[in-house]
C-alpha positions in Angstrom: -1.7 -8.2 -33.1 -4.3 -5.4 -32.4 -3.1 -3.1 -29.5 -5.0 -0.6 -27.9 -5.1 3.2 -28.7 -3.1 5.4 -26.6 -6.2 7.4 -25.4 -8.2 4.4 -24.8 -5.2 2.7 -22.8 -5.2 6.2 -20.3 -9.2 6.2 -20.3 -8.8 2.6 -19.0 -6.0 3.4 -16.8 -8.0 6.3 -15.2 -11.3 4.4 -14.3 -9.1 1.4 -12.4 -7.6 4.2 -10.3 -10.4 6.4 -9.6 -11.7 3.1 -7.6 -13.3 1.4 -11.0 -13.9 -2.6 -10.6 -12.6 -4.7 -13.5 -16.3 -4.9 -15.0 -17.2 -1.2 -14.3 -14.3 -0.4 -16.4 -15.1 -2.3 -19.2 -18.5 -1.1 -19.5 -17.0 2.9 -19.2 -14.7 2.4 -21.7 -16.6 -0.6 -23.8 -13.5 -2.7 -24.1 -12.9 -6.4 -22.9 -12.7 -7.9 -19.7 -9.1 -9.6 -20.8 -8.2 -6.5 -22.7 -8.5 -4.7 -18.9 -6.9 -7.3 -17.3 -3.9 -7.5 -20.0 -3.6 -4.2 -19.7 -3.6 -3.8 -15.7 -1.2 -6.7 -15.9 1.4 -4.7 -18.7 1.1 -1.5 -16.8 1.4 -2.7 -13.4 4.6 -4.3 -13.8 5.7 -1.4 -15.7 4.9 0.4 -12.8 6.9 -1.5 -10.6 9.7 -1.9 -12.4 10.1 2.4 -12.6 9.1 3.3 -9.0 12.0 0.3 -8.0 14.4 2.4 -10.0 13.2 6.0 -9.3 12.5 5.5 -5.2 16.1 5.2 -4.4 18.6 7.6 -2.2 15.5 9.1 -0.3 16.0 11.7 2.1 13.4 11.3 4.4 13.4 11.8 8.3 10.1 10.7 9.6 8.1 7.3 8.4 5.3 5.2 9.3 4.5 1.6 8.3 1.3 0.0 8.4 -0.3 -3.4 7.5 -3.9 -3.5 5.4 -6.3 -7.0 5.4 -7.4 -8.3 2.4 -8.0 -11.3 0.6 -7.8 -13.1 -2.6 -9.6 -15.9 -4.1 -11.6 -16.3 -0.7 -11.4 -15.4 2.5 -9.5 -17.6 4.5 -12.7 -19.9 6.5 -13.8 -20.6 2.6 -10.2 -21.5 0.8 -10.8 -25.4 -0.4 -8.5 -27.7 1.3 -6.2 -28.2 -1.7 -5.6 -24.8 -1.4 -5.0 -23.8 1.9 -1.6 -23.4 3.5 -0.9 -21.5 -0.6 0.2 -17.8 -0.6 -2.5 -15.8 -2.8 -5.3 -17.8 -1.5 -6.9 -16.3 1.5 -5.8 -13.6 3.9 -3.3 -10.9 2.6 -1.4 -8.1 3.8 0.2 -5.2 1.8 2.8 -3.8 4.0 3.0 0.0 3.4 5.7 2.8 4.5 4.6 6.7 4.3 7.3 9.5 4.6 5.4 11.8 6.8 6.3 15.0 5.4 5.9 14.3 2.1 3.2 11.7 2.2 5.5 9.6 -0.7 5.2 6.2 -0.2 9.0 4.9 -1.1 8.1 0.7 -0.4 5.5 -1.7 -0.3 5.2 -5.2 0.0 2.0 -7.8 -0.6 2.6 -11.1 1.7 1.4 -12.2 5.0 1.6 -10.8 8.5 4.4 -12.9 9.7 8.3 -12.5 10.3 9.4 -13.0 7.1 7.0 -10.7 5.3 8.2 -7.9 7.6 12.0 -8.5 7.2 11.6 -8.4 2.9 9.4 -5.5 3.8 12.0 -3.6 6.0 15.2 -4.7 4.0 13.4 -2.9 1.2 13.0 -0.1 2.7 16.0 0.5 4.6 17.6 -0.1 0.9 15.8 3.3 -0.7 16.7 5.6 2.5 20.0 7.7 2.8 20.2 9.0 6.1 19.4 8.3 9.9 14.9 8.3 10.5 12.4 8.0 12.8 10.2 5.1 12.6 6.9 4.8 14.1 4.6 1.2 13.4 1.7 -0.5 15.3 2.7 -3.1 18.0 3.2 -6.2 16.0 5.5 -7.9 17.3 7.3 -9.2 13.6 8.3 -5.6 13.2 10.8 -5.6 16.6 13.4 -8.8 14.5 12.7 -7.3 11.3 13.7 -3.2 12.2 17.0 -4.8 13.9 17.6 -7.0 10.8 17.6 -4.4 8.4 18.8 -1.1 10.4 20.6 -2.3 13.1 21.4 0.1 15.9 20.8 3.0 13.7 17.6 4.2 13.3 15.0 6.1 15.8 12.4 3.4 16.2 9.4 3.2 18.3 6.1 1.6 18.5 2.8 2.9 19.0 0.8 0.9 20.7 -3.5 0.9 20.5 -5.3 -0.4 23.8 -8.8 -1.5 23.4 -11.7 -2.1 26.3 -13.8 -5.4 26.1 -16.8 -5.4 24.5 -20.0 -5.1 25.4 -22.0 -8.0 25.5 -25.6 -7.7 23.1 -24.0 -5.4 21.1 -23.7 -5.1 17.5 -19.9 -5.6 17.0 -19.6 -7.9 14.0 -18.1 -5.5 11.6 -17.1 -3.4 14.3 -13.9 -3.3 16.4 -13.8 -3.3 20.2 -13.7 0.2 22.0 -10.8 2.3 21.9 -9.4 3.4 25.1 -5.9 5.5 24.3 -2.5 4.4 23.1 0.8 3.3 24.1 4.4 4.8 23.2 6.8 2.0 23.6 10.6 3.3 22.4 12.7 0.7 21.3 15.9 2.1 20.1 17.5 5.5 19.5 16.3 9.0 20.7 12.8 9.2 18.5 10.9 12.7 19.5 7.5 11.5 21.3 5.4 14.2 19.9 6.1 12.9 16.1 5.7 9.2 17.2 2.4 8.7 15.1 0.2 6.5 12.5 -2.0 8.7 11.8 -0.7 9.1 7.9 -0.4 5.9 7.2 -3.4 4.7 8.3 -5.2 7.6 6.5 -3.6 6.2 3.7 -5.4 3.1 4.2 -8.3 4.5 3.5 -7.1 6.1 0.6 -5.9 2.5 -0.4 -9.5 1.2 0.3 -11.1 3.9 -1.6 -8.9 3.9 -4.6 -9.0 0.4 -5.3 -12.1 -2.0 -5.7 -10.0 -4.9 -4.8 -10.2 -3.6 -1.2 -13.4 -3.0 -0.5 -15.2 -5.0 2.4 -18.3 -6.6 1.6 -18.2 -7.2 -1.9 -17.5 -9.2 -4.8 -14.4 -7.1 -6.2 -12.1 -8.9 -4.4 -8.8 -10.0 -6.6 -9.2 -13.4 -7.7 -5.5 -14.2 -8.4 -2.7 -12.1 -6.2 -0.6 -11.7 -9.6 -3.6 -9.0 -10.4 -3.8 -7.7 -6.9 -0.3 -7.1 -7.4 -0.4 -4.8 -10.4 -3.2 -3.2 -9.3 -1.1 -1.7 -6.2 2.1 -1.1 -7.8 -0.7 1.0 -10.1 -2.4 2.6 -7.2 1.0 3.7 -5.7 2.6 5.3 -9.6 -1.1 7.4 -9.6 -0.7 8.4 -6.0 3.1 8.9 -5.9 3.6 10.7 -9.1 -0.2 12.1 -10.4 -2.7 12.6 -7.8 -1.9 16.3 -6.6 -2.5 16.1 -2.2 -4.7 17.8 -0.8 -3.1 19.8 2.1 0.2 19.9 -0.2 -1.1 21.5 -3.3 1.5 19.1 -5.1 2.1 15.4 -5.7 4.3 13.4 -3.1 6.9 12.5 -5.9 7.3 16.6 -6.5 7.5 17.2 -2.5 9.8 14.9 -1.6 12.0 15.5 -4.9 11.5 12.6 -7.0 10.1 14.3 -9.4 10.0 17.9 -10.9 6.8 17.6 -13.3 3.4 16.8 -12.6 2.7 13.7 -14.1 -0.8 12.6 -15.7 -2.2 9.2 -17.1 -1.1 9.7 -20.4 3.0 9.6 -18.8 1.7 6.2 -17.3 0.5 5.1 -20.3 3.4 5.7 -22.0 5.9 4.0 -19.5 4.2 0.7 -21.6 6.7 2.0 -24.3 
């Protein structure tokens, strides 16, 4: 069986996480469309399988947790009716945790916005930390039985609440939300400190999301077709941005901040977890 070059595997690997669609990269690198897709599959899982292992035993003291929209296959008003009620048809969430003063995100989790999403979301994570944290998500209401499921009594956990106005009526709102009027700190167990109860990060890290991966675009055609590949794609997204991308306001990567990791990865070292 032909398999691909080690250099052309990373020149693959680094168009789909520079925010590449599956057809952009092909035509960059002038390989297949199933070779891509093989290959995002194979290196995805491998992905997975080494940030399960490696993000263990965390000490972190401060995290955020977020939910981000998308959709495979269709979005949900256009799912056939042999199809609808199926998980990877329609909306999707990816649950995502950020330790704020690292910026590592430890656990994610690709489901829907319901209770039992949150509590395999929050088990996982409580599962990778070591000590006592704070805890700061939005005001879904899933995350209140799911936080006491998998922490108990001990953690510092509160919710930050966003108020919005009504809106205005003959105004262009379709792809826009309604105004934004302040916030609400609701503390719902422990002693958290107000002045670090926050999304900011992990929302920020939305956009990074967004930006970094075609899949989660608005308005186009890159949406995943089948959730197997929106899966890989983010386990991929999160090796890159854990263990590669050097931050910004950090001037190293998460994974080297929050002592993961004591070398700067690069694409090649993802590459080569395919060994």
């Amino acid at each position: 069986m032909n398999r691909l070059k080690r250099s052309k595997q990373s020149q693959i690997i680094s168009a789909l996480v520079e925010g590449n669609s599956i057809r952009a990269t092909c035509r960059m690198t002038g390989t297949a469309k199933g070779t891509v897709l093989k290959l995002l599959a194979d290196v995805g899982k491998a992905c997975s399988d080494y940030q399960d292992k490696a993000l263990r035993n965390l000490e972190c003291k401060r995290i955020q947790c977020d939910e981000i929209w998308s959709f495979c296959y269709a979005k949900q008003k256009n799912v056939p009716k042999d199809k609808k009620g199926q998980f990877g048809y329609g909306d999707i969430y990816t649950w995502t945790a950020l330790y704020e003063d690292s910026k590592l995100v430890p656990s994610w989790y690709i489901g829907r916005r319901d209770l039992q999403s949150a509590i395999i979301f929050m088990n996982d994570l409580a599962s990778r930390l070591k000590d006592r944290i704070q805890l700061t998500t939005d005001g879904h209401r899933a995350y209140l039985e799911a936080v006491e499921n998998a922490f108990g009594g001990d953690i510092d956990y509160s919710q930050l609440v966003k108020l919005y106005g009504n809106e205005n009526e003959g105004r262009e709102v379709r792809y826009s939300p309604a105004e934004f009027i302040g916030t609400k700190k609701n503390i719902v167990y422990g002693n958290p400190i107000t002045c670090s109860i926050s999304t900011s990060y992990v929302e920020r890290q939305n956009l990074t999301m967004r930006m970094s991966m075609r899949r989660f675009t608005r308005l186009t055609n890159g949406f995943s077709k089948k959730i197997e590949n929106l899966e890989h794609a983010v386990a991929l997204h999160f090796m890159h941005y854990n263990f590669v991308r050097i931050h910004k306001s950090l001037r190293v990567t998460p994974a080297m901040k929050a002592s993961v990791s004591s070398t700067l990865w690069s694409i090649e070292d993802i590459a080569n977890l395919l060994n």
